[in-house]
C-alpha positions as CSV (number, residue, x, y, z in Angstrom):
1,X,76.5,82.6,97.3
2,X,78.8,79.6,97.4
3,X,78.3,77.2,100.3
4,X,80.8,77.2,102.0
5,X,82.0,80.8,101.8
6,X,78.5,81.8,103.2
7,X,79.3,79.4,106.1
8,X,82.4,81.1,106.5
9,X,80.3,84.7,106.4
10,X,78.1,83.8,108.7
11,X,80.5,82.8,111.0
12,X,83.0,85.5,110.8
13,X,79.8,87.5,110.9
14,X,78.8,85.9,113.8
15,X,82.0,87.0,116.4
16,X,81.6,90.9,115.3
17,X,78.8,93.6,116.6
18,X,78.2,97.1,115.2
19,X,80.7,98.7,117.3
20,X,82.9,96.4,116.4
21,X,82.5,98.2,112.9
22,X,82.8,101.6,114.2
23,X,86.2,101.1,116.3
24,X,87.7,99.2,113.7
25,X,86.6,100.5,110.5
26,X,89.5,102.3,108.3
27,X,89.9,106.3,110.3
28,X,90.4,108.2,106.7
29,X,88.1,110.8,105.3
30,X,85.7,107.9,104.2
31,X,85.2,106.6,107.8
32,X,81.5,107.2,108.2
33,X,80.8,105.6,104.2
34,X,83.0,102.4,105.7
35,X,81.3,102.0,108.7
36,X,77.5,102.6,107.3
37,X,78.5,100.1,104.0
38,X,79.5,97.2,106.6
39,X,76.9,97.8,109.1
40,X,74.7,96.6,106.2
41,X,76.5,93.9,104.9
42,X,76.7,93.0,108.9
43,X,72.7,93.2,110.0
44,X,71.3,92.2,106.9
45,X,74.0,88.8,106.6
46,X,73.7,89.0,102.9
47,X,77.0,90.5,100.6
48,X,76.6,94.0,98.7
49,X,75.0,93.1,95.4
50,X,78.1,94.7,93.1
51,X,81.6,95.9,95.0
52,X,82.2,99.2,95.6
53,X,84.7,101.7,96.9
54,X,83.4,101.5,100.5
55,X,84.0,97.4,100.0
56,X,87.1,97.2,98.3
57,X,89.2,100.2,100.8
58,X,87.1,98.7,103.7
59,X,89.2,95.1,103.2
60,X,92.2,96.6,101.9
61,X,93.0,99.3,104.6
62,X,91.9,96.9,107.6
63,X,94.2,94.2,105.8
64,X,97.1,96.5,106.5
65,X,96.6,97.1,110.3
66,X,98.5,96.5,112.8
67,X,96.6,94.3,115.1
68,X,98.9,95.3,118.6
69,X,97.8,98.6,117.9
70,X,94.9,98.3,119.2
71,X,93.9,97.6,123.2
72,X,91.9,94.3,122.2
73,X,93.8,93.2,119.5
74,X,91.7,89.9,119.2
75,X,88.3,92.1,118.7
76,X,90.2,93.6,115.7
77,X,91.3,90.0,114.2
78,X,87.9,89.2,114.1
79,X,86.7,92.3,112.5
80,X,89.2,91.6,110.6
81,X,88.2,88.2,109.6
82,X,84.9,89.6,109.1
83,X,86.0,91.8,106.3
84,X,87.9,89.2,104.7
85,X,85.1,86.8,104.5
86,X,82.9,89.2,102.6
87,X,86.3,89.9,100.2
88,X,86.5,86.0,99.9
89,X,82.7,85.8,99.0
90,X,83.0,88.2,96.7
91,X,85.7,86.6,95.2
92,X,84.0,83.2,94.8
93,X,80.9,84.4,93.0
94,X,82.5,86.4,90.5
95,X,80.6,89.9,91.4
96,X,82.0,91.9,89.5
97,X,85.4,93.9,90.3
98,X,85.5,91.8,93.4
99,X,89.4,90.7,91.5
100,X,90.5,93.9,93.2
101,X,90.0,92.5,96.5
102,X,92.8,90.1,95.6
103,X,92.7,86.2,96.6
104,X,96.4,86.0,97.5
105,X,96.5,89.1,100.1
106,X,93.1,87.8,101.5
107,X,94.0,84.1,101.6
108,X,97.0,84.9,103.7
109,X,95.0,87.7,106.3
110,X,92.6,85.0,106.7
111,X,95.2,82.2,107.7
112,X,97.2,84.5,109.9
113,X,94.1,85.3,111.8
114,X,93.0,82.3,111.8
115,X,96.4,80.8,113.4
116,X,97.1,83.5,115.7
117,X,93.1,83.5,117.1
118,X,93.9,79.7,117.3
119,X,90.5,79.3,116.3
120,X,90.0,75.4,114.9
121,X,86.4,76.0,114.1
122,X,87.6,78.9,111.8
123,X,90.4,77.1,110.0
124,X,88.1,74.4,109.6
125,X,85.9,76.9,107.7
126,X,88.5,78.3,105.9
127,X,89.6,75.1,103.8
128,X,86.3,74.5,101.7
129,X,86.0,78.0,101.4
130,X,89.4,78.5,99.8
131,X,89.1,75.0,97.7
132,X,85.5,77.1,96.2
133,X,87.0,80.1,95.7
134,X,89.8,78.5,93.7
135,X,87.5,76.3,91.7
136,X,85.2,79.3,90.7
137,X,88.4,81.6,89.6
138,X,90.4,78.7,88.2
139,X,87.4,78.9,85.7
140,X,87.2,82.3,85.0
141,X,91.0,83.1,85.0
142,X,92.9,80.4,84.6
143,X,96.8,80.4,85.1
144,X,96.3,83.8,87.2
145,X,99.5,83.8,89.7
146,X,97.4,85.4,92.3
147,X,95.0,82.3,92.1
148,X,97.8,79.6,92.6
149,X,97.8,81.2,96.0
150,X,94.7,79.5,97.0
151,X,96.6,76.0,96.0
152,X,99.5,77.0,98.5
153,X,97.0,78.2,101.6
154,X,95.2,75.0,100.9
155,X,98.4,72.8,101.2
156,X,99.5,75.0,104.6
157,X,95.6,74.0,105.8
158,X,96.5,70.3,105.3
159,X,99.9,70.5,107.7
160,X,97.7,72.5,109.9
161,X,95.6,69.4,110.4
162,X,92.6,71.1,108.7
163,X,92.4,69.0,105.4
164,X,93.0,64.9,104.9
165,X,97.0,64.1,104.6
166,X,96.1,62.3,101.6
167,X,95.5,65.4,99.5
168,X,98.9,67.0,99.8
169,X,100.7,65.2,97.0
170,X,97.8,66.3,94.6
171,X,97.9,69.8,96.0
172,X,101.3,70.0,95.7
173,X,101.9,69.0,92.0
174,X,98.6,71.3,91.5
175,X,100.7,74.2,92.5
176,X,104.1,72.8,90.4
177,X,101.7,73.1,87.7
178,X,100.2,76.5,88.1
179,X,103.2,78.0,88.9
180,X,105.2,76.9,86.0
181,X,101.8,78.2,83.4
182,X,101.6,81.2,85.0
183,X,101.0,83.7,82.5
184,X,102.0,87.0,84.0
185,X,105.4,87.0,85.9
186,X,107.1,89.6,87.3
187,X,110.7,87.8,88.2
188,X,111.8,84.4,88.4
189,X,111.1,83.9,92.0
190,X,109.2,80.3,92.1
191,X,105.9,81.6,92.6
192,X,106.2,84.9,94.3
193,X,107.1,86.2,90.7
194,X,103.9,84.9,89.4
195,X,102.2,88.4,90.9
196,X,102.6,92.1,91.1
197,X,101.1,92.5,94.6
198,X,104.0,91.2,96.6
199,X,104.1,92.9,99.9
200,X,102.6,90.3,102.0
201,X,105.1,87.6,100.4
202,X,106.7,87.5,104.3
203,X,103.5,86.6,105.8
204,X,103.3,83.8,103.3
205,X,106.8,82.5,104.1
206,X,106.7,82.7,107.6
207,X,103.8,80.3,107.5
208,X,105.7,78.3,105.3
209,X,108.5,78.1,107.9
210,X,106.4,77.3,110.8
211,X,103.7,74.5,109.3
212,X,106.1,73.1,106.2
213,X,108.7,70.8,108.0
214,X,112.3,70.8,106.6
215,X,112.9,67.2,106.4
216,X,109.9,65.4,104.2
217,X,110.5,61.9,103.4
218,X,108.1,62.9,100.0
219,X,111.1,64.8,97.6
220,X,108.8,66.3,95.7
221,X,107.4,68.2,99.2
222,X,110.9,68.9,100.1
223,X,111.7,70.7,97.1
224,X,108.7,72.7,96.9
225,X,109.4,74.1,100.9
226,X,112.8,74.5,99.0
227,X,111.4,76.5,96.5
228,X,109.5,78.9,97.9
229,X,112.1,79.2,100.7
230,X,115.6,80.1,98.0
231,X,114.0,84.0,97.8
């Protein structure tokens, strides 16, 4: 497993017990599968060896949850982050069908988390991990819309005080350049057209908002807030 993912594992691993998995764990007809596949993946701190139905509904399913629902809503943001570790891992290595866990929806679960856990050790975590996960699928699918999203959460990282100041202008004309070779668009939406699986484009935004100030003495930063604030 890529370094710093696994440190990221083992972390997220490391705030979440077994009945952690059992409270939280998707309540659909596949409940019991969920909760025995992640029990597994949870004692034995090593990621399933391909990615299965069990993994794959596990992440999605929990992604979509309302976190208020719950009494202890920061039990389930952990759990939560748990999950998405293990989708981010997957992601990194290249297991195979692990691209069905999506890097855009799981980039921006984990930074929301992250942010509303207010947990600097785990955005500190999350910044390398993203920055290898990028590198591994900028290799194997290049000019994917989906993986420009790691470029973006990486730059929201660096206003977050989580990665140097000095990397934003490269970030930033990274993402320019991805978004403008993206292969696959589904509108002309700077960037959110780059993907089909758009329903967590808010969460993405809002973060945006909050961490991207609106007056940058760097134009080029300005414009890009700009641009991914005109939808």
């Amino acid at each position: 497993m890529p370094d710093s993912c696994l440190k990221l594992f083992r972390f997220a691993a490391g705030h979440v017990n077994t009945k952690d998995v059992s409270d939280f764990a998707p309540a659909d007809p596949g409940y019991a599968d969920y909760v025995r596949h992640f029990n597994t993946i949870l004692e034995s701190h090593a990621l399933p060896d391909k990615v299965i139905f069990e993994t794959t509904e596990t992440i999605a399913l929990t992604r979509w949850t309302d976190a208020s629902a719950y009494p202890d809503p920061i039990r389930f943001r952990r759990f939560r982050t748990f999950t998405n570790s293990v989708g981010l891992a997957l992601l990194a290595t290249g297991t195979p069908r692990a691209l069905d866990i999506n890097p855009n929806y799981t980039a921006v679960s984990l930074l929301e988390d992250a942010e509303i856990l207010g947990d600097q050790d785990l955005l500190s975590l999350l910044s390398p991990a993203f920055a290898e996960t990028y590198e591994a699928l900028n290799t194997t699918n290049p000019h994917d819309g989906d993986t420009a999203f790691l470029s973006l959460a990486q730059i929201l990282l660096v206003y977050m005080g989580r990665r140097p100041k000095e990397d934003l202008p490269a970030l930033a004309n990274r993402l320019m350049a991805e978004e403008s070779a993206c292969v696959s668009r589904e509108s002309n939406d700077f960037l959110w057209g780059c993907t089909v699986y758009d329903q967590l484009h808010d969460r993405w935004k809002e973060l945006v908002r909050k961490y991207m100030p609106p007056n940058q003495s760097n134009r080029d930063l300005a414009l890009l807030r700009d641009a991914l604030l005109a939808q």
